[in-house]
C-alpha positions as CSV (number, residue, x, y, z in Angstrom):
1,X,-7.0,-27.8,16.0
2,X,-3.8,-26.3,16.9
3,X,-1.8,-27.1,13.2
4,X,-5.0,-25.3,12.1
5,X,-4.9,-22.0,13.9
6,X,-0.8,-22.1,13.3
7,X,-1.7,-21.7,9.2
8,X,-4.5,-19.1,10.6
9,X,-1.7,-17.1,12.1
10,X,1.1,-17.9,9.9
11,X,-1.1,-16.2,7.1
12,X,-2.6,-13.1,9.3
13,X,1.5,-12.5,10.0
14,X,2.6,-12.5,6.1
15,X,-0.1,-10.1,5.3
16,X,0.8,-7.8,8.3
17,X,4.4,-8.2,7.7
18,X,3.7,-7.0,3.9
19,X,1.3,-4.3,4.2
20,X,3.6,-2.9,7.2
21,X,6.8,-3.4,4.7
22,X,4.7,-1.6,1.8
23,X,3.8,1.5,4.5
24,X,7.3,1.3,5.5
25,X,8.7,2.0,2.3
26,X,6.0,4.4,0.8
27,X,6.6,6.9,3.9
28,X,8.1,9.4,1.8
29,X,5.5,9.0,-1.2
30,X,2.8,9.6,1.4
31,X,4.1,12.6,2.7
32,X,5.2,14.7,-1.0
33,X,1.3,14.3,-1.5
34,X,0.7,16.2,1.3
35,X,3.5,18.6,1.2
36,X,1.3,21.8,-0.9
37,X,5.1,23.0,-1.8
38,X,5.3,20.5,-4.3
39,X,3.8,20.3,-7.6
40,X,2.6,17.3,-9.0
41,X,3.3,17.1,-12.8
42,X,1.6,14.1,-15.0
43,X,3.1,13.0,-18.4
44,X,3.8,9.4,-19.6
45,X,7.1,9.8,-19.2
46,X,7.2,7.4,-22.6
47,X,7.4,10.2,-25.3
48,X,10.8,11.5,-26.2
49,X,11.5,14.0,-26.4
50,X,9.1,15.7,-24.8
51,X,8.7,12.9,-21.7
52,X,10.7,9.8,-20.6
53,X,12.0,7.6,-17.9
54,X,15.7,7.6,-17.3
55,X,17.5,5.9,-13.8
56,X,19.1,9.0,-12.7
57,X,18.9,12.4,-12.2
58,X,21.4,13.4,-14.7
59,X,20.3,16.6,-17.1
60,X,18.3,18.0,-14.9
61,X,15.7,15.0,-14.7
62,X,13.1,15.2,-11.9
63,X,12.1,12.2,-9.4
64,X,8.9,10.5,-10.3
65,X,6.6,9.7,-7.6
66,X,6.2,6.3,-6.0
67,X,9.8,4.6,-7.7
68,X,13.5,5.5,-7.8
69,X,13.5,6.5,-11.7
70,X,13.8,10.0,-13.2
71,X,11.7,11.5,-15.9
72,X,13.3,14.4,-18.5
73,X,12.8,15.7,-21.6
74,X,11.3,18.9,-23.0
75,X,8.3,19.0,-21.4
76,X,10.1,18.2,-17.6
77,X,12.3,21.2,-18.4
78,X,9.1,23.5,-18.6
79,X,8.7,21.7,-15.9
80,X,11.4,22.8,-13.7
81,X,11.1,26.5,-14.7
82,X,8.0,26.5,-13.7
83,X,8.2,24.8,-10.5
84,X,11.3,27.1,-9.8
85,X,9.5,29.9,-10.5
86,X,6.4,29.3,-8.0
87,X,8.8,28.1,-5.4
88,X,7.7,24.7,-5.0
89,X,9.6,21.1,-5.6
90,X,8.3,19.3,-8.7
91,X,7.8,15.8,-8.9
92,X,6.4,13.6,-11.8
93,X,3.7,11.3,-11.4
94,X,3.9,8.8,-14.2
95,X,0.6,8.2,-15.6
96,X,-0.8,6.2,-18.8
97,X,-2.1,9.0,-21.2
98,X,-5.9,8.0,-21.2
99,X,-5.6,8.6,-17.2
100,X,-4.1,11.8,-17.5
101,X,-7.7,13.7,-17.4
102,X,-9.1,12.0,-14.7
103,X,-5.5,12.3,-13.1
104,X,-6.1,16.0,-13.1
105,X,-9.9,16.4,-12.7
106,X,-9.6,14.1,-9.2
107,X,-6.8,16.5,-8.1
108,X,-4.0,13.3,-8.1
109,X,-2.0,16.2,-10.3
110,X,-1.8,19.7,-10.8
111,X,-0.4,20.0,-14.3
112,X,-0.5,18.2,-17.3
113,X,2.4,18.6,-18.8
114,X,2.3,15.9,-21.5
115,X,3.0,17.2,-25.5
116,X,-0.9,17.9,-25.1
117,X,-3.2,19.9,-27.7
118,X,-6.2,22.6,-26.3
119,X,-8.6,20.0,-28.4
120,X,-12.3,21.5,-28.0
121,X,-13.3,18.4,-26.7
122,X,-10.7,18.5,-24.0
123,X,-11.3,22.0,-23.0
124,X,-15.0,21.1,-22.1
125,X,-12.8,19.2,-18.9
126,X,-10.1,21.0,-18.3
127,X,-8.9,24.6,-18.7
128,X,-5.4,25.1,-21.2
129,X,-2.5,28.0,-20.6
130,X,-0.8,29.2,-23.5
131,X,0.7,27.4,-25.9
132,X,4.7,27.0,-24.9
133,X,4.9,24.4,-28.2
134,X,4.2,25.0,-31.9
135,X,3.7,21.8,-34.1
136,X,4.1,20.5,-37.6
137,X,2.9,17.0,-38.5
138,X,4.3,14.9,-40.4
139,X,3.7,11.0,-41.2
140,X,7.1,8.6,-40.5
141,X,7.7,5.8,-42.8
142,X,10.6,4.5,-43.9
143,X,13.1,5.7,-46.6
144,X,12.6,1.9,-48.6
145,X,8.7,2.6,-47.8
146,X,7.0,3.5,-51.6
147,X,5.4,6.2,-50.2
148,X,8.7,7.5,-49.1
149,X,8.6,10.0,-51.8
150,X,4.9,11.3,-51.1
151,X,4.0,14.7,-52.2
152,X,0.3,15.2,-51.8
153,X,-2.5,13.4,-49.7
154,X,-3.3,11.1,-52.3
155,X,-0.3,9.9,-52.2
156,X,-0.8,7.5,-49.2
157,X,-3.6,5.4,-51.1
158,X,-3.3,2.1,-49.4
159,X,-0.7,3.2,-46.8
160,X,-1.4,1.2,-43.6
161,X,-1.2,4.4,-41.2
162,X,-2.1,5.2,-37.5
163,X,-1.5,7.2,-34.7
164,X,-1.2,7.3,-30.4
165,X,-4.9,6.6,-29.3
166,X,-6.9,9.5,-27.8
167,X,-4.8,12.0,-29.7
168,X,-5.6,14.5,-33.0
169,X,-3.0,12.7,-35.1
170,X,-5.8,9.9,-35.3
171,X,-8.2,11.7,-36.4
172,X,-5.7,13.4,-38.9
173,X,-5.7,10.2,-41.3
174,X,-8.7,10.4,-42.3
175,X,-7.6,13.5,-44.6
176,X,-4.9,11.3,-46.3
177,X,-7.4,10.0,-49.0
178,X,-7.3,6.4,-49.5
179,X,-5.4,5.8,-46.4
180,X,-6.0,2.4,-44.2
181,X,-6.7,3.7,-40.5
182,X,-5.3,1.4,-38.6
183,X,-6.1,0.7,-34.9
184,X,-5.0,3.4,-32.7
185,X,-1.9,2.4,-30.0
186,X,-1.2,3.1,-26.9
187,X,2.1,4.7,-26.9
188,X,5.0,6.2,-29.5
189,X,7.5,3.4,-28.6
190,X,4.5,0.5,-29.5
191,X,3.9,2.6,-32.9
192,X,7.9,3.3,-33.5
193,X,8.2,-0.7,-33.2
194,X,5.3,-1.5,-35.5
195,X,7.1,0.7,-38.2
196,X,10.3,-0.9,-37.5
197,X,8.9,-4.4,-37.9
198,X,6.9,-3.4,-41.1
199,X,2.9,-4.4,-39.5
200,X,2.1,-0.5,-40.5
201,X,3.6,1.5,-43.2
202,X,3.9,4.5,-41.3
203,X,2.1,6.4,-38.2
204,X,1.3,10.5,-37.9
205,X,3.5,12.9,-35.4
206,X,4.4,16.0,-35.1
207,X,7.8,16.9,-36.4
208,X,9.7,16.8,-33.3
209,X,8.9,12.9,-32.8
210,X,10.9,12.6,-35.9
211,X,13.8,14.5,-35.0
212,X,13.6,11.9,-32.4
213,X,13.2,9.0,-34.4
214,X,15.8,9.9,-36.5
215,X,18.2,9.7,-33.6
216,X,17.6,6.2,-32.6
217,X,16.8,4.7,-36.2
218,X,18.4,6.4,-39.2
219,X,16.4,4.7,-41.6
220,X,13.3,7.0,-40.9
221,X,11.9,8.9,-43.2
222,X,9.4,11.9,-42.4
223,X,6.7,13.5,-44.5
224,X,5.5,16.8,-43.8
225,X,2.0,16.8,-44.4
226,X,1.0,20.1,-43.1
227,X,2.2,22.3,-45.7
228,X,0.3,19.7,-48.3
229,X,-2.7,21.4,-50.3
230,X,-5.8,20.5,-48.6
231,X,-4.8,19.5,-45.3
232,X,-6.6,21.3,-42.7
233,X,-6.1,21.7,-39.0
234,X,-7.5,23.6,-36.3
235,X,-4.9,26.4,-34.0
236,X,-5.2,24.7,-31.0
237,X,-4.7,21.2,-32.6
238,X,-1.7,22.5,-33.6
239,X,-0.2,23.9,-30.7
240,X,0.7,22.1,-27.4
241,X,-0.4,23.7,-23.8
242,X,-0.3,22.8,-20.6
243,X,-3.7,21.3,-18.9
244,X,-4.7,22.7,-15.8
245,X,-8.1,21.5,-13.5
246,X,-10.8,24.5,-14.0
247,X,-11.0,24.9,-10.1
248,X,-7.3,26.0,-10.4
249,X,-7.8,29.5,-11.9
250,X,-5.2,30.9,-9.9
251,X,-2.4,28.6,-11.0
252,X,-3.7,29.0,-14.7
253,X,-3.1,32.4,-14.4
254,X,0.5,32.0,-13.0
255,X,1.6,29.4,-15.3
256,X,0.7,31.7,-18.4
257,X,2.3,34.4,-16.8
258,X,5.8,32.2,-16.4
259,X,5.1,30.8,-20.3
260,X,5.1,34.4,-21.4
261,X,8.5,35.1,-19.8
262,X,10.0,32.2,-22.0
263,X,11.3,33.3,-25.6
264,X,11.0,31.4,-28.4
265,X,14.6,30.8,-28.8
266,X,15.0,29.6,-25.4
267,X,12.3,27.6,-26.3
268,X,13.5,26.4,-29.5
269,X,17.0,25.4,-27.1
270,X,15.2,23.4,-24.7
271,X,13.7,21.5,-27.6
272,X,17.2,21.1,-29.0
273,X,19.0,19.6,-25.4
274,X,16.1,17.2,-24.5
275,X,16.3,15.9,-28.6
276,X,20.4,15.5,-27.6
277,X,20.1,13.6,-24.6
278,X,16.9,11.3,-24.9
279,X,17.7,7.8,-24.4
280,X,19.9,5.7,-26.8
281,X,20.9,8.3,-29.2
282,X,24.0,6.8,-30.2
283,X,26.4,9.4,-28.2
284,X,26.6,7.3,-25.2
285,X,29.4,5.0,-27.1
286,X,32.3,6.2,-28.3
287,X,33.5,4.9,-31.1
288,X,35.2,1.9,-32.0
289,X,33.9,0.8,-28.1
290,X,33.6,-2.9,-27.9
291,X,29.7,-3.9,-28.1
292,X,28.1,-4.7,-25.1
293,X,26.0,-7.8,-24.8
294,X,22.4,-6.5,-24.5
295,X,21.2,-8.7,-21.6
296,X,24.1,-7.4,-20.0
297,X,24.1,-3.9,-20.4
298,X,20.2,-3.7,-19.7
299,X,20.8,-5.6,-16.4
300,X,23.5,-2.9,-15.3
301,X,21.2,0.0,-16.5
302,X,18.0,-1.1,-15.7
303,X,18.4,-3.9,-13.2
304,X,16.6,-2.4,-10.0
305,X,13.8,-1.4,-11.8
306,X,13.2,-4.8,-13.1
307,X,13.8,-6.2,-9.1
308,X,11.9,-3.5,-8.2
309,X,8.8,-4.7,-11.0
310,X,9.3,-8.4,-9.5
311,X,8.5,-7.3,-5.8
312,X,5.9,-5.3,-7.0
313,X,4.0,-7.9,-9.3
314,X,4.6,-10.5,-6.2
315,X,3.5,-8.0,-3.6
316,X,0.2,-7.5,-5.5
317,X,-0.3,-11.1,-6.4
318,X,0.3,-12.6,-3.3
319,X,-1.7,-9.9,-1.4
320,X,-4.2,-10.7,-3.4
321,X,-4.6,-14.1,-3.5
322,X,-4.3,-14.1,0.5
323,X,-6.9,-11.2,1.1
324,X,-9.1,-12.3,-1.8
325,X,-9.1,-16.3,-0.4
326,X,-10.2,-14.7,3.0
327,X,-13.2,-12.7,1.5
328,X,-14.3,-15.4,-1.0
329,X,-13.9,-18.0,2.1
330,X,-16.2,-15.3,4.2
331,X,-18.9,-14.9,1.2
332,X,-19.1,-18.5,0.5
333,X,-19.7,-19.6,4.2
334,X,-22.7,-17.3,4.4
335,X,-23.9,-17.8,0.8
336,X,-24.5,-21.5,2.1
337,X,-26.0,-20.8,5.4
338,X,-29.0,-22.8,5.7
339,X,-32.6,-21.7,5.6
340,X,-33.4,-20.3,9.3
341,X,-37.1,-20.9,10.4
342,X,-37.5,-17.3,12.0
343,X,-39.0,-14.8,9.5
344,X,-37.0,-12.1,10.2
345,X,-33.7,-13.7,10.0
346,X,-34.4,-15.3,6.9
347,X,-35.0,-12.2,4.8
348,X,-31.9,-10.9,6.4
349,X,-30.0,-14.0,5.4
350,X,-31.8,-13.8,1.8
351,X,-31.1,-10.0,1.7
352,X,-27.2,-10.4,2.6
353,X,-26.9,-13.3,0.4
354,X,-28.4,-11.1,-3.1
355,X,-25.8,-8.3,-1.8
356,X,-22.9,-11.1,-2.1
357,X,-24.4,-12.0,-5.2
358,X,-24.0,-8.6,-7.1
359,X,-20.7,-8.5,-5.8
360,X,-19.4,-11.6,-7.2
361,X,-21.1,-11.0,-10.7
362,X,-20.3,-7.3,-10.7
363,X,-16.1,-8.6,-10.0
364,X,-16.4,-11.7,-12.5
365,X,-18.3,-9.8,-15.2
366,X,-15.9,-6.7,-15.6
367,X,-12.2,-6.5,-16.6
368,X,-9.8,-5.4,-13.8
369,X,-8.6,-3.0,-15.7
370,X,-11.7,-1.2,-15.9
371,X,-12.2,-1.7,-11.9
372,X,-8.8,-0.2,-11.7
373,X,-9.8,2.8,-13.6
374,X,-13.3,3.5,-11.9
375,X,-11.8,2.8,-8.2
376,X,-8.5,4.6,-8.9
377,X,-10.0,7.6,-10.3
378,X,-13.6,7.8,-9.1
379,X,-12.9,7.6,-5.3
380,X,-10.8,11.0,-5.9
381,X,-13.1,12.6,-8.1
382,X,-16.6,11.6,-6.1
383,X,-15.2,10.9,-2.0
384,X,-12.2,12.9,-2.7
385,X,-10.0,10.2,-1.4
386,X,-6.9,10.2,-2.5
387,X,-6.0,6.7,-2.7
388,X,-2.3,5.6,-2.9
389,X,-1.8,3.9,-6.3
390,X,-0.1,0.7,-4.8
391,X,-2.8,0.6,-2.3
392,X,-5.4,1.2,-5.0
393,X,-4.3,-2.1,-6.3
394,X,-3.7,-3.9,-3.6
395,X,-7.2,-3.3,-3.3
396,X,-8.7,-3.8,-6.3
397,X,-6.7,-7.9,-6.9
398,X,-7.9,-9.1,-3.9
399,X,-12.0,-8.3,-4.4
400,X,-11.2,-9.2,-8.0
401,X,-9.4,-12.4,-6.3
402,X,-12.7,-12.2,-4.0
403,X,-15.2,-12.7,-6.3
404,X,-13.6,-15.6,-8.6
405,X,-12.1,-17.4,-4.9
406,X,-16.0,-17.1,-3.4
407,X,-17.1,-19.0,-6.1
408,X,-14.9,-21.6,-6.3
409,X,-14.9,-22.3,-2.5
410,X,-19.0,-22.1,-2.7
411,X,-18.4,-25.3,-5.1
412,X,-16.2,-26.9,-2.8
413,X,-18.7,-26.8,0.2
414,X,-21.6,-27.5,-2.0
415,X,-19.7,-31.0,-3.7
416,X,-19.3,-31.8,-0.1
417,X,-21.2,-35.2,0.5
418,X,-24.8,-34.2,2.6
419,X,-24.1,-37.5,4.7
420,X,-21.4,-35.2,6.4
421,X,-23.2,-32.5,7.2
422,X,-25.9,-35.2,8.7
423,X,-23.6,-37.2,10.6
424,X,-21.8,-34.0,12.2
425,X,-25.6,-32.6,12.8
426,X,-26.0,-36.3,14.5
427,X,-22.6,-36.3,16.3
428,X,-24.7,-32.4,18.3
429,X,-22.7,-30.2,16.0
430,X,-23.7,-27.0,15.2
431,X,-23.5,-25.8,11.8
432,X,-20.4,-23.4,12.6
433,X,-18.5,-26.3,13.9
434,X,-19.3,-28.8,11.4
435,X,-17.9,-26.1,8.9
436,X,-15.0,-25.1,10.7
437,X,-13.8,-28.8,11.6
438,X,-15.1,-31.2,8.6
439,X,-16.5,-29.0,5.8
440,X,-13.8,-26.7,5.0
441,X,-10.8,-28.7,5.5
442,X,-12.3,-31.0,2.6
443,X,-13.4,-28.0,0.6
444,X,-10.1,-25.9,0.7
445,X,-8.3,-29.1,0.1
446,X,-10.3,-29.8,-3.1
447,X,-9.9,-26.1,-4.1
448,X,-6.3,-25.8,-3.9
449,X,-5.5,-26.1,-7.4
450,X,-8.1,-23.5,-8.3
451,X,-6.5,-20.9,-5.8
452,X,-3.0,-21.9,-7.4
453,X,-4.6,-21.4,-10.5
454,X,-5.7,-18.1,-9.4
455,X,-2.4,-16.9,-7.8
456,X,-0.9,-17.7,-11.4
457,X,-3.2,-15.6,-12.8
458,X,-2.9,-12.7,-10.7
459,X,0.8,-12.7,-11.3
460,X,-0.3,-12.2,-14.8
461,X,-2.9,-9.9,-15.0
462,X,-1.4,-7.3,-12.7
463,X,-0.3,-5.8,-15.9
464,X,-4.0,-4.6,-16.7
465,X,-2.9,-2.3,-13.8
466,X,-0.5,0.0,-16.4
467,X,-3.9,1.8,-16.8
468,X,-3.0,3.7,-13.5
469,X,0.9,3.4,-13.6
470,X,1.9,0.9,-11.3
471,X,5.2,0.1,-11.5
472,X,5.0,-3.8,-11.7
473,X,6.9,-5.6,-14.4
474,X,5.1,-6.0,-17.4
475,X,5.0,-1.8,-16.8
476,X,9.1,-1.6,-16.7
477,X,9.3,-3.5,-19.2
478,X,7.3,-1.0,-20.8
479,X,9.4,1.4,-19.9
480,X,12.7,-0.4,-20.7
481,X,11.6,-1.3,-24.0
482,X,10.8,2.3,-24.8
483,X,13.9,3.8,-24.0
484,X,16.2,1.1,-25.6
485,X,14.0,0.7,-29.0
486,X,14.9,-3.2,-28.3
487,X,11.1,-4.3,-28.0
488,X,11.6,-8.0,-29.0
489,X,14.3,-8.9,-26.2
490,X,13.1,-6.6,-23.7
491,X,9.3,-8.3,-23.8
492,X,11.1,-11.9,-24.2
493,X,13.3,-11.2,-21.1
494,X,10.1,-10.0,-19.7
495,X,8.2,-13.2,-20.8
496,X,10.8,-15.6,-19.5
497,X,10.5,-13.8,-15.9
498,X,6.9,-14.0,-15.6
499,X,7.5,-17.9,-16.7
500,X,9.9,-18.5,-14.2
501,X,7.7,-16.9,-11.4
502,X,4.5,-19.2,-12.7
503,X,6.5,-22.0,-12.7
504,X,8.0,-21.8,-9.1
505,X,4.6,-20.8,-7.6
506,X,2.9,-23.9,-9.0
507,X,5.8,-26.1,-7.7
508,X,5.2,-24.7,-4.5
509,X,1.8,-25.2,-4.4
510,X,2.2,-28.9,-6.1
511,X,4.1,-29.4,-3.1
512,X,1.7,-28.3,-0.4
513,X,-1.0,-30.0,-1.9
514,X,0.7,-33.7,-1.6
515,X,1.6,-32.6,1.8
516,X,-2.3,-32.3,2.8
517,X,-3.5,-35.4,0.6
518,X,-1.2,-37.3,2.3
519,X,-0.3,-41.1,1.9
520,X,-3.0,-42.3,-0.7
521,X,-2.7,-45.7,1.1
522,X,-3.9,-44.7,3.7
523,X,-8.2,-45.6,4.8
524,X,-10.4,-44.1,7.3
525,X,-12.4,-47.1,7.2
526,X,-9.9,-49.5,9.1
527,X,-6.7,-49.1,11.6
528,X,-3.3,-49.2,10.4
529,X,-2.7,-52.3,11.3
530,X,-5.0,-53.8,8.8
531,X,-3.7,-51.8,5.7
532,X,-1.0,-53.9,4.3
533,X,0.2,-53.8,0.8
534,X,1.1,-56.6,-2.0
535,X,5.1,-56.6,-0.5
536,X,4.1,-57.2,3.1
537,X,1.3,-59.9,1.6
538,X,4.1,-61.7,0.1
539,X,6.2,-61.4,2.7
540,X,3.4,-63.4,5.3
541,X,3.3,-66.2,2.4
């Protein structure tokens, strides 16, 4: 009994000591949300040159919410002026781009400032200021591509071509006649490595997404398709504007009123520095510098946000699997309460149970990362609750964890031999106690490797939560990957961490388990005396 209520309270303590930690070290987070002097910017920080991520503040780069990385580029410098201009602190928060809408409409941002066109469709959510960008689109192949040398939309016939999903540029292909439309992706840097690998022949952009290309990979080659007879394109596809929630109508109205103080040339400028000084564009290394190894230099330059991605991914994971092994032990104890005879009680029981029930198939049958975008978003849009993002996850693993864990413990009670439940009902038992002291020991026991299983696989799929930015590290290396153009080796580092944690989790839990079965010699039918083995037989003889 004692041992027992020891793991009780060794387990209540962990998950104190790590909420407490997390609160501890979000203080500050917690309180810029509050602050109304600061103005809450989302981008993807992932689009240079107009947005990236950067591990210091150098160029004028502002903090992004929730980590200890920087975001600049074209888009942050807008940004600033603007900020400056109302008097109040700017901070980025890093969001995926198919969350930046509901980022804005559930009041989580103020501004969209993102490379983002006043598409009809888009204004029917969310009011636009004036444009502060003018674009040109082009298609990036490269220069040993054959259609390299394209002059007119026909010209692409057979081009494998696509474009960053939920964007115009998709939509743009379909005027380049004979074109394959290939599967929309995520980001620029997954649609710059395709291109690089050779998987597409080429991917629409606006011209100054080649100016940045061309700084990282010289052998790009860009197509101006705008100026091409018959292509067609709307004014506010072609512009870029700043996306601002309709409630907001007095900040629309000061934001256009800062745009229009902003020339053109100073403009054009802007454009110019944040092209300059985007990640890896060859003017970090002097020449004739000995080459760096790149597992090296990536450690030194990026090394606390990967640490800092490790401790989250754990944090979630283990959270999870602690929180969600507590309410799928809860569900599965009642969902096997036994019949009771009073009327009353039992339609209660049935009631509760058929509640349980729709939780665990609502958990089991949808993806996470749709739970993560319906809680994240929909409690600020509907309750207007502004949920912490690390919170919001924390929350969402462990009733995912929850509903798979309830399951799987429900099986462990139910395979249970029925002679035990009638010996302990024999021995004056109730059912409480026969649970708590025969049933559950066996059943957890039995379970084990399904709730390893199940930590392992929350250590994995915390990276379906990228859909609202968390920073664990499938996201940095994201991030990394992006703004070093070295895709392959940063997602096989990446790889080779989440197999090292894997690995050392099921050791661990290896271990525990031949801790609990015991020594397999051992019989509950007999004393130790009479258990003897073959050696201590021969040794009588």
């Amino acid at each position: 009994m004692k041992s027992r209520f020891k793991w009780v309270t060794a387990i209540i303590a962990v998950l104190v000591s790590l909420i407490i930690g997390f609160n501890f070290n979000n203080q500050q987070t917690l309180a810029a949300k509050k602050d109304p002097n600061v103005l809450k910017i989302g981008m993807e920080a992932n689009y240079p040159p107009y947005n990236w991520t950067q591990t210091n503040n150098a160029n004028g780069a502002i903090p992004i919410e929730g980590s200890h990385t920087y975001a600049n580029g074209y888009d942050v410098k807008i940004a600033n002026i603007i900020g400056k201009r109302l008097g109040r602190k700017v901070v980025v928060v890093k969001t995926e781009w198919d969350g930046l809408l509901p980022a804005l409409t559930s009041g989580k941002i103020d501004l969209i400032i993102a490379g983002m066109s006043p598409t009809a469709q888009r204004r029917k959510a969310i009011n636009f200021s004036k444009p502060y960008r003018q674009s040109t689109f082009v298609v990036l192949t490269k220069n040993s591509s054959k259609y390299a040398n394209a002059k007119t939309l026909n010209d692409f016939k057979g081009a494998k071509l696509t474009a960053q999903q939920g964007t115009v540029h998709y939509e743009l292909i379909k005027q380049l006649k004979g074109a394959h439309r290939e599967p929309a992706m995520r980001d620029f840097a997954a649609m710059r490595q395709s291109l690089i690998s050779g998987t597409i022949d080429g991917y629409v952009a606006e011209n100054t997404e080649a100016e940045s290309l061309k700084m990282v990979y010289p052998n790009a080659k860009a197509i101006t398709i705008s100026k091409m007879p018959g292509f067609h394109v709307s004014k506010d596809e072609s512009t870029i504007s700043i996306g601002i929630d309709k409630k907001n109508k007095q900040l629309l109205n000061d934001v256009n009123k800062i745009l229009a103080t902003i020339p053109n040339n100073k403009r054009n400028k802007l454009m110019s520095q944040a092209v300059r000084q985007q990640p890896n564009s060859g003017n970090s290394t002097s020449k004739g510098a000995k080459k760096e190894n790149w597992i090296v230099s990536t450690v030194k330059q990026y090394g606390g946000m990967i640490i800092g991605g490790v401790g989250m991914t754990l944090l979630l994971a283990l959270v999870g699997t602690i929180v969600g092994f507590i309410i799928g032990l809860l569900v599965s104890i009642v969902r096997t309460i036994p019949t009771p005879s009073t009327r009353y009680k039992n339609w209660l029981l049935n009631f509760i149970k058929w509640l349980l029930s729709v939780y665990v198939e609502i958990f089991r049958g949808t993806p996470m990362m749709v739970q993560a975008a319906a809680i994240y978003y929909g409690i600020a849009q509907f309750w207007h609750i502004n949920l912490n993002r690390t919170v919001a996850a924390l929350f969402i693993v462990s009733i995912n964890t929850g509903a798979y864990l309830a399951e799987v413990i429900r099986g462990g009670i139910t395979s249970t031999p029925e002679g035990q439940f009638e010996a302990a009902s024999a021995l004056g038992m109730t059912h409480t106690q026969s649970m708590w002291h025969i049933i559950l020991p066996q059943a957890i026991k039995n379970c084990l490797p399904s709730i390893t299983n199940e930590f392992i696989v929350n250590i994995k799929d915390t990276s379906v939560l990228s859909i609202i930015s968390v920073s664990e590290l499938f996201f940095v290396g994201s991030t990394i990957a992006s703004q070093t153009f070295q895709f392959f080796p940063t997602y096989l580092m990446i790889s080779v961490i989440y197999l090292v944690l894997t690995f050392t989790v099921t050791e661990i839990f290896n271990f525990i388990e031949k801790k609990l079965i015991g020594d397999k010699n051992y019989n509950l039918n007999t004393n130790q005396i009479q258990v003897s083995t073959a050696k201590d037989a021969g040794a009588n003889n």
